[in-house]
N, C-alpha and C positions, 0 to 999 in steps of 0.2 A: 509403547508410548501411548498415551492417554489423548483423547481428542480434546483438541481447544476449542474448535467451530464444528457444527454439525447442521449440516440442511437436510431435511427432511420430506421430501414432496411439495418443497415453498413453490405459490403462487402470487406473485404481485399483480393485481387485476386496476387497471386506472383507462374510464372512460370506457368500458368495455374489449379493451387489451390484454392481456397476458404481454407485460412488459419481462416478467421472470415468469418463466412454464414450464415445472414440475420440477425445479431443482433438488438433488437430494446428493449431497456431498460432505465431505468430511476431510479437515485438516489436523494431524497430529503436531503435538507440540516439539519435534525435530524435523518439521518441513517446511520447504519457501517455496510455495505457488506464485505462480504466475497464471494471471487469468486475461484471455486472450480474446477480440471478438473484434467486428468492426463495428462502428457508430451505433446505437442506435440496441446491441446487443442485449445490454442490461447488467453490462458490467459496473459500473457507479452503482446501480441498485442492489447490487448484491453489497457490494462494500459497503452500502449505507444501510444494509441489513447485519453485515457483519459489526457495524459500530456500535450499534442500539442506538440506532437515530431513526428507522423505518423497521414496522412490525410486518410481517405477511400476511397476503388475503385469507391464505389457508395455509399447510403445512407449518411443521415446526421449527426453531433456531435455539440452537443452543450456542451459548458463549459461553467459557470457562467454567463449564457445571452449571449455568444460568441460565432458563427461558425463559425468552421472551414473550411478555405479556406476564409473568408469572414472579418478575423480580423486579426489583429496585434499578432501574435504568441508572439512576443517576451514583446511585454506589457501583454499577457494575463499568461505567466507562474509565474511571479514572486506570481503570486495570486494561485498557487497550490505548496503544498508540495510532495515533492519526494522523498521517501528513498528505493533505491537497493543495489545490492554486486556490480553490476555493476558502481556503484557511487562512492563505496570505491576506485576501484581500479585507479579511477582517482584522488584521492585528494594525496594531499602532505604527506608520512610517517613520514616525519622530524618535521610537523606542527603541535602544541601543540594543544589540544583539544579545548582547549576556542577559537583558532583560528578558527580553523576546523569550529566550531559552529558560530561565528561570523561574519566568511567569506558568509555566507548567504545571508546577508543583502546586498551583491555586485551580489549573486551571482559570485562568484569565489573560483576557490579548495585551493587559499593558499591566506596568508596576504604580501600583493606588497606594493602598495605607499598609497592605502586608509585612506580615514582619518575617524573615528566614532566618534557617538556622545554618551554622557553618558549613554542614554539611551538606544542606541544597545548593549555599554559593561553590565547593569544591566541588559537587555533582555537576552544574553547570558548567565549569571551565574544564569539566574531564571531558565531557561530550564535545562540547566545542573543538577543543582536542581535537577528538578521534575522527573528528570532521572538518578538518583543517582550516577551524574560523578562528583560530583563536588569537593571530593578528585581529582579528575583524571584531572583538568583543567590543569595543567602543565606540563602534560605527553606527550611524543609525539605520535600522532594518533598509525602511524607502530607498537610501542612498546604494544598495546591495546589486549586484547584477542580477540576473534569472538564476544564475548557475550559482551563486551563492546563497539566493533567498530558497531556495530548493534545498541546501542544504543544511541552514537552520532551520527548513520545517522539518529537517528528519531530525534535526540533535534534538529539536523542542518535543516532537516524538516519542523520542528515547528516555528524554530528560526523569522522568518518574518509573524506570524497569518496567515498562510493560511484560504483561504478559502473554500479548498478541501485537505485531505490528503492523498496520493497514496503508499501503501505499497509493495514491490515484495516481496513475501517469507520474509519477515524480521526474524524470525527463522529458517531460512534452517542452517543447518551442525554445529547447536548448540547443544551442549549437554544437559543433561536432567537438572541440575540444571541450567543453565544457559537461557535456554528456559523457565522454569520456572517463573524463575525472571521477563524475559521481557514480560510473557505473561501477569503476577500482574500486570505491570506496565502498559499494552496495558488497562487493564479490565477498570485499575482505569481511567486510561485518556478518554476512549470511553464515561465511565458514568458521566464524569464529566462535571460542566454548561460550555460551551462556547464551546465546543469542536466543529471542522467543522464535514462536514461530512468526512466520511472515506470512505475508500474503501482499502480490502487488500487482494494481492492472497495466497492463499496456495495450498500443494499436500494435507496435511491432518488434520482430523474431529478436532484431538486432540490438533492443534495451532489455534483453533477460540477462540481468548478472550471473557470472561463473558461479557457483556454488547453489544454485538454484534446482532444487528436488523435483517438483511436480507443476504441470499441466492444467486449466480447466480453459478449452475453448469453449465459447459462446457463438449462438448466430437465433435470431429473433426470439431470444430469452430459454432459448433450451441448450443442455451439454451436445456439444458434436465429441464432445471427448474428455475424460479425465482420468489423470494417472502419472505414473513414472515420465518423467519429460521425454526421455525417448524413447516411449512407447506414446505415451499422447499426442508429441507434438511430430508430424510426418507430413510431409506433401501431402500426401490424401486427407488429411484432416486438415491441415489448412486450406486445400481445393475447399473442400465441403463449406469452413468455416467462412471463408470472404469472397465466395460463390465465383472462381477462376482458378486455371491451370495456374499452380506453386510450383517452383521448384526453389528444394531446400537443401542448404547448406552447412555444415558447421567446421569450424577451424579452434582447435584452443578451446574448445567448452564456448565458445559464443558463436550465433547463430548469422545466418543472413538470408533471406527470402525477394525470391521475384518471381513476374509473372511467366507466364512463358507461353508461347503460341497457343491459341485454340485449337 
């Protein structure tokens, strides 16, 4: 399998920091990372490097055969998905979800003067679909709970076939059923034929969906670890990564972590 993303010795240097410090990693296009670290790691920034939205101080980034600095940023995005909270707070609250979702295909947070074709409106209401909004197409975005505006920012994501998919926290400040739901729905889309490759950050063990390939912990912008998830992800590498005794569990392909005496 051919690599989608490739890091190469990357350094983010801001204010005299090493916020990312020597990353050199590689995701193929039949893998779903999970990139793991607490606060402060440098996890957003790698993702905001994997977008082509932030260049590195040094080292190199490749996106789908594309480096940065060396390509067309604005032709090479449309070819990656992106869902954050960050994204929500830019889209239109007024704007009906099939919008929201639709609007994709412009790239843009609300529906202006564009015109579509049938096949974006059927592309829309399949995603919707497959992310079980599709009561909700008429609603407006604002009126949405967490656990559903979370999950039109992954259909809105999808909406144009990426060919990378970039997650931030996509369950941060969900509740336990509502996290639930979206993580079913993360497990089935990861295992399923056609999916791109993925990549998605989290703080913890117990939001990695079932079908999830590989590992990258983080802790003050360097790898503590990357690879096969069950060889990455281990009590000793989380000891190391969030600087306390882990003890790690797994039941059913999903994980659970705590601390445990010094």
């Amino acid at each position: 399998m051919l690599p989608v993303l490739s890091f190469d010795g990357v350094v983010v240097r801001r204010s005299g920091r090493n916020i990312v410090d020597g990353i050199t990693w590689t995701v193929k296009d039949d893998e779903r990372w999970v990139v793991l670290g607490p606060n402060g790691a440098g996890k957003t920034t790698l993702l905001q490097m994997a977008d082509a939205y932030l260049y590195p101080t040094t080292g190199t980034v490749d996106i789908l055969d594309e480096r940065l600095g060396r390509t067309d940023v604005f032709e090479l995005r449309p070819r990656i998905g992106f869902a954050s909270s960050a994204l929500a707070k830019r889209l239109q609250p007024e704007e009906t979800v099939l919008n929201t979702v639709l609007t994709a295909a412009y790239a843009v947070t609300g529906r202006w003067n564009e015109q579509y074709d049938d096949v974006d409106e059927e592309r829309a209401h399949e995603v919707l679909a497959q992310w079980r909004l599709d009561a909700l197409a008429d609603r407006e975005f604002g009126t949405l709970s967490d656990g559903e505006q979370k999950r039109v920012l992954i259909a809105r994501a999808i909406m144009t076939d990426p060919e990378l998919l970039l997650l931030d926290e996509p369950t941060a400040s969900l509740d336990l059923g509502a996290r639930e739901v979206l993580l079913q729905l993360l497990s089935a889309y990861a295992q399923a034929p056609g999916t791109p490759a993925m990549v998605m950050v989290t703080h913890h063990v117990e939001e990695i969906p079932v079908g999830f390939t590989h590992a990258l912990l983080l802790r003050d912008g360097r790898a503590v670890a990357a690879g096969p998830l069950d060889e990455a992800l281990t009590e000793a590498t989380l000891t190391e990564t969030f600087g306390l005794p882990i003890a790690l569990s797994q039941d059913g392909g999903r994980y659970a972590a705590r601390a445990t005496a010094s």
